[in-house]
KOLMITOR-62249 format. One record per atom (N, C-alpha, C): residue in one letter; x, z, y. Coordinates in pm, whole numbers, plus 32768, in hexadecimal, padded with zeros to 4 digits. Layout:
BEGIN
aXZY
...
//
This chain:
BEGIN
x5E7081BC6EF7
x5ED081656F38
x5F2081186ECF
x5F33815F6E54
x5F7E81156E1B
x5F4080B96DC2
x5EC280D16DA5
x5E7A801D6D51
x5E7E7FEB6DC3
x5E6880006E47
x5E537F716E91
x5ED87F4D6EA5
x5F377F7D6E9D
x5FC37F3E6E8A
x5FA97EF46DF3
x5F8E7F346D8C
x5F8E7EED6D0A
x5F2A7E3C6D11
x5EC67E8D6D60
x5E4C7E086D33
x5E8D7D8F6D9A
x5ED67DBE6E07
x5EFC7D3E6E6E
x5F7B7CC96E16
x5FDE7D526DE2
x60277D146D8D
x60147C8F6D27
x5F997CEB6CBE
x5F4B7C906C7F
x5EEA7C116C96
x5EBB7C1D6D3B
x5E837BC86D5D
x5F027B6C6D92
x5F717B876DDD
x5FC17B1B6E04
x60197AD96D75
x603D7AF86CF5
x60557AEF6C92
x60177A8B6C57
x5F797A886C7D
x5F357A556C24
x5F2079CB6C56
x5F5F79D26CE1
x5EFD79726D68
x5E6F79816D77
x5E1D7A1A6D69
x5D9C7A246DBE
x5DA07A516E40
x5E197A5E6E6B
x5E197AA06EC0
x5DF67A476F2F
x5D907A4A6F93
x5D9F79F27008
x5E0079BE704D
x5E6379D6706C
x5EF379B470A6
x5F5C793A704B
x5F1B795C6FE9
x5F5878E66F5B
x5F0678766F59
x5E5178736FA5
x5E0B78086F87
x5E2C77A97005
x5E5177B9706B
x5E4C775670C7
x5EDA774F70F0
x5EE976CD710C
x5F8176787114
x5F9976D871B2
x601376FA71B8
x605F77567233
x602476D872A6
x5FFE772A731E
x5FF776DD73B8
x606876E073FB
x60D7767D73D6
x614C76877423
x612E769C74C1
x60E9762274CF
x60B9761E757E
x60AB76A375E4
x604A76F97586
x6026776775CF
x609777D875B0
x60E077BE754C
x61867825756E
x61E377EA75A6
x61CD777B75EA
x622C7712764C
x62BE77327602
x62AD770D757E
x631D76E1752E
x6313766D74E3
x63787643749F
x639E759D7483
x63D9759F73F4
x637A756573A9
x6388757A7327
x641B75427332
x647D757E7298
x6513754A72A6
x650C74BC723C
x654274327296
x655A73C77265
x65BE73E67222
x660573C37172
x666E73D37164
x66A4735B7183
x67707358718B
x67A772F871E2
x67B2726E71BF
x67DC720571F5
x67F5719B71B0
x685A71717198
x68877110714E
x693370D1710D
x696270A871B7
x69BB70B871C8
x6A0B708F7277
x69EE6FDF7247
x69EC6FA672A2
x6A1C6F0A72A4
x6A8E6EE27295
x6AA86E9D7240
x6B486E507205
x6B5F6DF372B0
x6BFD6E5772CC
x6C316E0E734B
x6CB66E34734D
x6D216E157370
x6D9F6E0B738D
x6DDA6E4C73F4
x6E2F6E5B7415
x6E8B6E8F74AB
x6F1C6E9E7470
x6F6B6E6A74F2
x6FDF6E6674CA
x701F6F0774CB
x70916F22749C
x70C36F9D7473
x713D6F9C74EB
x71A7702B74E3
x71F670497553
x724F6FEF754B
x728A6FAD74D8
x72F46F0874C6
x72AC6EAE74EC
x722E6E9474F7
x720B6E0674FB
x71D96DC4746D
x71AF6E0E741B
x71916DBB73BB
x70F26DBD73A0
x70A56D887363
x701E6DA87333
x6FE76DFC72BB
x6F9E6E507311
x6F646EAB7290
x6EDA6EA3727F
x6E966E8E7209
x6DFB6E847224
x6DEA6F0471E5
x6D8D6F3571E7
x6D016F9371BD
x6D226F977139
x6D226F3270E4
x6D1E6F2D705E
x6DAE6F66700B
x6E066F3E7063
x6E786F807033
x6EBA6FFA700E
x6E4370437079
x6E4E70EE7080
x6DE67107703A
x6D8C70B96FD5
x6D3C70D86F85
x6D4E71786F57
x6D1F71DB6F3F
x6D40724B6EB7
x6D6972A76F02
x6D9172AF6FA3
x6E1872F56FE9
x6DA1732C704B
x6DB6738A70AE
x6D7173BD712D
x6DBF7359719E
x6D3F734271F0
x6D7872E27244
x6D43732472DA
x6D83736A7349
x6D37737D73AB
x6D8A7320742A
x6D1B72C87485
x6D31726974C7
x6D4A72977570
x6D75728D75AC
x6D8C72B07643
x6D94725176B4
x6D20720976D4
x6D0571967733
x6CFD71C277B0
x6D5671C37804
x6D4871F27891
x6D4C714E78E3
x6D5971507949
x6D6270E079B7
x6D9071287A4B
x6DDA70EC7AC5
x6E0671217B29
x6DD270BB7B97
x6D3070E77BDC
x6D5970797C11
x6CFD709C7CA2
//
């Protein structure tokens, strides 16, 4: 038991191992490879005074946004 623990090791190590030669079938584990995210779009909204704040200004800072509507 324990070379075939050793030799699997060595074979996934080495990439002989079958599981290392063929690209993962997302499809058939009905999972979704992870896109990483993209830059937000440069846009504006006014602030609780009334003034304008864009995107760019909060450059460097955490920004979390809260868009509701009542309607």
């Amino acid at each position: 038991m324990r070379r075939l623990a050793v030799a699997l090791a060595v074979a996934a190590l080495t990439g002989l191992a079958p599981w290392a030669l063929a690209a993962p079938d997302f499809a058939a584990l009905q999972i979704q490879p992870y896109d990483p995210p993209k830059p937000a779009p440069a846009f504006s909204l006014p602030d609780l005074d009334g003034r304008t704040t864009t995107l760019a200004d909060l450059r460097g800072k955490v920004v979390m946004l809260f868009f509701w509507a009542t309607w």
